[in-house]
C-alpha positions as CSV (number, residue, x, y, z in Angstrom):
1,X,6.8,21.9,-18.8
2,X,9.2,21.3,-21.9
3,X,12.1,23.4,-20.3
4,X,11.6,21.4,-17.3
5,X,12.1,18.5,-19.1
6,X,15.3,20.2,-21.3
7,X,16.7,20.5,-17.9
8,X,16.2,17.4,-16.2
9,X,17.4,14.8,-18.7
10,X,17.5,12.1,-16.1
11,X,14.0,12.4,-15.5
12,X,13.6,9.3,-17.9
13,X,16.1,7.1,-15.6
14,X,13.3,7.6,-13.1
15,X,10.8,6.9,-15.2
16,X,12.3,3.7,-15.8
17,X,12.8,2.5,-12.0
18,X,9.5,3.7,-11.4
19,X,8.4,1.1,-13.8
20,X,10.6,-1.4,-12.7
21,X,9.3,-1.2,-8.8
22,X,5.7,-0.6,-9.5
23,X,5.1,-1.9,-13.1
24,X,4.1,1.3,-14.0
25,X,3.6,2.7,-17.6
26,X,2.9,6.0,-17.6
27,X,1.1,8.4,-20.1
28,X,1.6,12.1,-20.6
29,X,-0.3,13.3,-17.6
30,X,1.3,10.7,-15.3
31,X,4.4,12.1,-16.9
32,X,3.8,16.0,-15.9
33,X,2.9,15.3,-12.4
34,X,6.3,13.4,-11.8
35,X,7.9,16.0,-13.5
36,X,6.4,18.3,-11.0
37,X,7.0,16.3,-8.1
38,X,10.3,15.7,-9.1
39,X,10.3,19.6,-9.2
40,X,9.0,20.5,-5.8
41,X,11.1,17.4,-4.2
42,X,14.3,18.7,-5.4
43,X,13.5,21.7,-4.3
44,X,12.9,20.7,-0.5
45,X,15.7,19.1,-0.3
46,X,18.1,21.9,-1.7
47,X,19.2,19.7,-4.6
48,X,18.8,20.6,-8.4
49,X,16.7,17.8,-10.5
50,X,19.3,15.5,-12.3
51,X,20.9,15.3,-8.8
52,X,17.7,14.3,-7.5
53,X,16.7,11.7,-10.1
54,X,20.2,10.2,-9.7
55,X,19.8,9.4,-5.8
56,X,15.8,8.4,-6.5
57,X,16.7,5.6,-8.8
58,X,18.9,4.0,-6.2
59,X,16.9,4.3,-3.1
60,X,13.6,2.3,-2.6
61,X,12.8,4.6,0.1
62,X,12.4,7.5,-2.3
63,X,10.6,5.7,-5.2
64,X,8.0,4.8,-2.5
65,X,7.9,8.1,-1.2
66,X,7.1,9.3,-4.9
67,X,4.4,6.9,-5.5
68,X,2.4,8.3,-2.6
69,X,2.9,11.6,-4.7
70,X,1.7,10.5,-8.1
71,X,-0.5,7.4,-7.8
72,X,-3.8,7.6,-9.1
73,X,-6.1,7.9,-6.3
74,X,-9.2,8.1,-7.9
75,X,-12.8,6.5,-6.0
76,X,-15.8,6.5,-4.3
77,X,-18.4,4.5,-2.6
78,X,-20.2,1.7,-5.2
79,X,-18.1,3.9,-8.0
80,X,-19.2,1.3,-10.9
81,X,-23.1,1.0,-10.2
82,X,-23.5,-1.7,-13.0
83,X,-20.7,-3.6,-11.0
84,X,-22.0,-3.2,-7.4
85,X,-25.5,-4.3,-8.3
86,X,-24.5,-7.4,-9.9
87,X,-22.4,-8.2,-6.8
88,X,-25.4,-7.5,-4.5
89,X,-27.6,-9.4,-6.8
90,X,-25.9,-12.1,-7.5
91,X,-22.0,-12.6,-6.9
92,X,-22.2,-12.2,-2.9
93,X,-25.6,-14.5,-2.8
94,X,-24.2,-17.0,-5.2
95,X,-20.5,-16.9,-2.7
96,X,-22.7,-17.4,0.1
97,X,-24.8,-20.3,-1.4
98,X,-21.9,-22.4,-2.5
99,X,-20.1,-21.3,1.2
100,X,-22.8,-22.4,3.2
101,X,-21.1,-25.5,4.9
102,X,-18.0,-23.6,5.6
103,X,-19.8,-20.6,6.2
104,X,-16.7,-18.7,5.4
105,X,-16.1,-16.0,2.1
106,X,-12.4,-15.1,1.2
107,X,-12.3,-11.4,-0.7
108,X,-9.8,-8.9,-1.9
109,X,-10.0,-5.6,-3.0
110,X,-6.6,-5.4,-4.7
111,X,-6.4,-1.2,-5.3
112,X,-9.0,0.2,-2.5
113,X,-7.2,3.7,-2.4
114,X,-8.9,5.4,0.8
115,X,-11.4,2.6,1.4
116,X,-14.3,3.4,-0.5
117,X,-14.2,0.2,-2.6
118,X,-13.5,-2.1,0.4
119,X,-16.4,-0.8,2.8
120,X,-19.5,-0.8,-0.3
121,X,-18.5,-4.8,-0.6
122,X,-18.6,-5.1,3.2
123,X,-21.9,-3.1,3.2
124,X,-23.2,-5.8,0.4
125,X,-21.7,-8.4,2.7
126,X,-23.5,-7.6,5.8
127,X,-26.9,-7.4,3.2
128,X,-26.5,-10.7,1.9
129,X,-25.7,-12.5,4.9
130,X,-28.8,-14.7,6.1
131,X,-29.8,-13.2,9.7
132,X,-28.8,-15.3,12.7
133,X,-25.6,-17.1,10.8
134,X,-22.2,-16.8,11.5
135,X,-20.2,-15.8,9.1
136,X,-16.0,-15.4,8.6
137,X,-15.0,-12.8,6.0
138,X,-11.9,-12.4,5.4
139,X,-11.8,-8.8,3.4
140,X,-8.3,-7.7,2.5
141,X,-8.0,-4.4,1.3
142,X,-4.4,-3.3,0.0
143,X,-3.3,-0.1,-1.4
144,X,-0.1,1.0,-2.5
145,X,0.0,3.8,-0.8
146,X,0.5,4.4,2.8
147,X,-1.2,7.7,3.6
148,X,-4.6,5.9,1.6
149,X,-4.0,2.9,3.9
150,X,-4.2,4.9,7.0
151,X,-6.9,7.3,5.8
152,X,-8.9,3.8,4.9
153,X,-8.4,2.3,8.5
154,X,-9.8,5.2,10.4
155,X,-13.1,5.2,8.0
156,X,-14.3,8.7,8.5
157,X,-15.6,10.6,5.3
158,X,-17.1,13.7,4.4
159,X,-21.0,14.2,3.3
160,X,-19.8,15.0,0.2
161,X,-18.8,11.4,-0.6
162,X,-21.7,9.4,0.9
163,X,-24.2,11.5,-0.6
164,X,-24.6,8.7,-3.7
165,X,-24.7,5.5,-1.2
166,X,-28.4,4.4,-0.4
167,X,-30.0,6.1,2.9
168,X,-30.8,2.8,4.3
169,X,-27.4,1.7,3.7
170,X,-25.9,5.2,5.5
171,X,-28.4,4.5,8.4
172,X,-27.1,0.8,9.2
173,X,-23.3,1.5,8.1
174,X,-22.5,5.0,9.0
175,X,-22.7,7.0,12.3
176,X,-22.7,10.4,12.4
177,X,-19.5,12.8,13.7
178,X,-18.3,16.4,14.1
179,X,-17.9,19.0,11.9
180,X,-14.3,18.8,10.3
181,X,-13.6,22.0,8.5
182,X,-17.0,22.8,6.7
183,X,-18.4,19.6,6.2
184,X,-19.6,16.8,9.3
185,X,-18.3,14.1,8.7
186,X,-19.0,10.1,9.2
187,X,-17.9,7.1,10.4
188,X,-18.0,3.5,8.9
189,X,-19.7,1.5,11.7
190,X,-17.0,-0.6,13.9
191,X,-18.7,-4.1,13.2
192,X,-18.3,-3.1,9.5
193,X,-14.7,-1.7,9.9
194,X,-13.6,-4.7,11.9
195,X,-14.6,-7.1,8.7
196,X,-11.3,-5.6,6.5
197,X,-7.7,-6.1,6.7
198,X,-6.6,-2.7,5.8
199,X,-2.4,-2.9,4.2
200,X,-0.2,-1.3,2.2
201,X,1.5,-3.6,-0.2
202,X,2.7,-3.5,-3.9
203,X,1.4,-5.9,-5.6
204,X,3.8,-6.0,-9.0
205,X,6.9,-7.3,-6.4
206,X,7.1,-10.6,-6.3
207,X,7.8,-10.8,-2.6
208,X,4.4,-9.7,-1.8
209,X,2.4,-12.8,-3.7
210,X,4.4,-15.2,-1.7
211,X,3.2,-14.4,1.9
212,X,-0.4,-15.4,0.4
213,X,-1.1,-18.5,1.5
214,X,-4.6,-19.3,0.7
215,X,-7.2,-18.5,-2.1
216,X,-10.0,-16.1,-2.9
217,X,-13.4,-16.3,-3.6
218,X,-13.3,-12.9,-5.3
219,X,-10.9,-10.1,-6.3
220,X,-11.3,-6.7,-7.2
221,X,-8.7,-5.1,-9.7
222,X,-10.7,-2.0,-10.9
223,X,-8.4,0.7,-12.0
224,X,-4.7,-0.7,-12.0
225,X,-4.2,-2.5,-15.2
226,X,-4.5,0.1,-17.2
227,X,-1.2,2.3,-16.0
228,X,0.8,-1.3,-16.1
229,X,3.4,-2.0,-18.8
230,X,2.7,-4.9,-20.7
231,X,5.1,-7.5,-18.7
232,X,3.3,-6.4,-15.1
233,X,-0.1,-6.9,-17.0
234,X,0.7,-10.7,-17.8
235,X,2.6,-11.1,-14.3
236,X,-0.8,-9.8,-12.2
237,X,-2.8,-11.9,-14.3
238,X,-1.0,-14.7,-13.8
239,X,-0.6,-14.8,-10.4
240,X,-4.2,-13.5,-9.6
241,X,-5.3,-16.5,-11.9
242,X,-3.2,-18.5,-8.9
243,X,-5.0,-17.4,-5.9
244,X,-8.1,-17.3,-7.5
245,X,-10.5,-20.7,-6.2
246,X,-11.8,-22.3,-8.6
247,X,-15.3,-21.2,-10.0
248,X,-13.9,-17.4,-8.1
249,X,-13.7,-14.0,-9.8
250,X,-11.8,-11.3,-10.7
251,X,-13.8,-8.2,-11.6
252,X,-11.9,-5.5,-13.9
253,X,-13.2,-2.3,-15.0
254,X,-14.8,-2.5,-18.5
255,X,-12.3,-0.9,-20.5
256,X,-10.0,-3.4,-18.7
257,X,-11.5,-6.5,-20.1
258,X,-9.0,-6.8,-22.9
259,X,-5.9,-7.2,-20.7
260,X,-7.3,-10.4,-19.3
261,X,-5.8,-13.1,-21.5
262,X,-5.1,-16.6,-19.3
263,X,-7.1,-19.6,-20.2
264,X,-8.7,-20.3,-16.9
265,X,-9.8,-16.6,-16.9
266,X,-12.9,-16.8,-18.8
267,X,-15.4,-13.7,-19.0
268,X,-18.8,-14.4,-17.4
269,X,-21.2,-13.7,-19.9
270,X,-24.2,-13.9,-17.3
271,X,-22.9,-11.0,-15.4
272,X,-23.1,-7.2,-16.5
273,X,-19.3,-5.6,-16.5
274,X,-16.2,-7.2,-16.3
275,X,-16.3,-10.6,-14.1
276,X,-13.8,-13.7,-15.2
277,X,-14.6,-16.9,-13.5
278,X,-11.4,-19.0,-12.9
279,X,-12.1,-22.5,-14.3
C-alpha cells in the first residue's frame, strides 16, 4: 500500500475534493480503499494514477462515481435494538398522540444505504397506527449513493438479512419470492414500500437543504457524523436543528452523541440511545 502511495502523490488532492464535496474526513481504512479504487479506476481507463487524481478533482461526475465505490454501506433491519424499541415504544406513539388532529407524521432517514433503516420505521409505523385511521407519512429516505437508492426502491432482500426482524413482523411486511442465486429472497410489502420517498442526495451541499420546504417530526442520522470533518459536523447540525419541528428529534448513534453541540438540540434523558429533542 505504501508504494502505492509513493507513486501516486496526488492522491492527497483527491482526498481533499473528496472532503470538500461530501464533507468527508477519512481514517486509514477509508484511506486504503480510495487508494485502491483509485488503483483499479486508473487502470480501466488506461491512465496511470496521478493522471487520474488530476482529472477526478476537477470533475463532479467522477468524485460521485467514487463515492458509490468507497462509502460506507454498512446496515440492517432494526440494526440498533435499544434504538428501535424506544421508537416503537414511545417516539412513534408519542408522534402520533401529539399528531392526532392533523393526522399527519413528517420523517427522514437521512443515510438509509439499501433501505434497511427506512422500512423497520415504516414497519413501526404501520404498528403504531390506531386501526381504522388515516394516516399521511411522509418517509423520506436519502442515500448518497445511487446504486443503494435503487437497490432500496425495489425492496427485495435475502433470508440472510431478515432473519433478526420479528416473525410476526416478516409475516405482515414481507412476501415471499424466488430463489436468486442460493438464497429466496423477499419482498417489502407494496403498501409498506409506497409509504417512502426513496432519493439519492448529498446532504453536506448546500443546494440540497434548500429544496426542503417543510419540517420534520423525526430524523435519523445514524452512522454519518462520524466520517465528517469538523466544519460538515457543525454545518449538518445546524441545518438539521432547522428542519427539525419543535419538540422533533434527531436520533444519532451512541458514540455520536458528542458531535451534537446546538442549543436547541438537547439530549432526551427519558429515552435510551441517542435522541435530541429540538426546543
Amino acid at each position: 500500500m505504501a508504494t502505492v502511495l509513493k507513486v501516486n502523490p496526488n492522491i492527497k488532492l483527491l482526498e481533499q475534493s473528496l472532503a470538500a464535496r461530501f464533507g468527508w474526513q477519512g481514517g486509514a481504512s477509508w484511506r486504503d480503499d480510495l487508494v485502491a479504487e483509485t488503483a483499479r479506476k486508473s487502470a480501466r481507463l488506461g491512465m496511470d494514477q496521478p493522471s487520474y487524481c488530476k482529472m477526478a478533482v476537477t470533475s463532479h461526475a467522477e468524485l460521485d462515481a467514487l463515492a458509490e465505490l468507497v462509502t460506507n454501506s454498512e446496515t440492517r433491519f432494526f440494526r440498533e435494538p435499544e434504538q428501535f424499541e424506544a421508537l416503537r415504544k414511545t417516539v412513534i406513539p408519542d408522534l402520533i398522540r401529539g399528531s392526532a388532529k392533523e393526522r399527519r407524521l413528517d420523517l427522514w432517514s437521512a443515510a438509509c444505504s439499501t433501505g434497511e433503516e427506512a422500512y423497520s420505521l415504516a414497519m413501526i409505523i404501520c404498528e403504531s397506527i390506531p386501526d381504522g385511521e388515516n394516516w399521511k407519512t411522509n418517509l423520506v429516505a436519502t442515500d448518497l449513493r445511487g446504486t443503494a437508492i435503487i437497490h432500496a426502491s425495489r425492496g427485495s432482500y435475502p433470508l440472510s438479512s431478515i432473519n433478526k426482524i420479528d416473525s410476526d413482523l416478516r409475516d405482515r411486511y414481507l412476501v415471499k419470492a424466488e430463489m436468486n442465486g442460493r438464497e429466496r429472497h423477499y419482498t417489502i410489502a407494496p403498501a409498506v414500500r409506497r409509504m417512502i420517498a426513496f432519493r439519492r442526495a448529498n446532504i453536506y451541499d448546500a443546494k440540497f437543504w434548500k429544496g426542503i420546504h417543510h419540517e420534520y417530526d423525526l430524523i435519523i442520522l445514524n452512522n454519518v457524523l462520524i466520517y465528517f470533518h469538523a466544519l460538515a459536523i457543525k454545518q449538518t447540525v445546524e441545518r438539521i436543528a432547522e428542519v427539525l419541528k419543535r419538540g422533533g428529534l434527531l436520533m444519532v448513534m451512541k458514540n455520536e452523541a458528542g458531535y451534537i453541540g446546538h442549543p436547541r438540540l438537547k439530549l432526551e434523558s427519558t429515552l435510551p440511545g441517542s435522541f435530541f429533542r429540538k426546543i
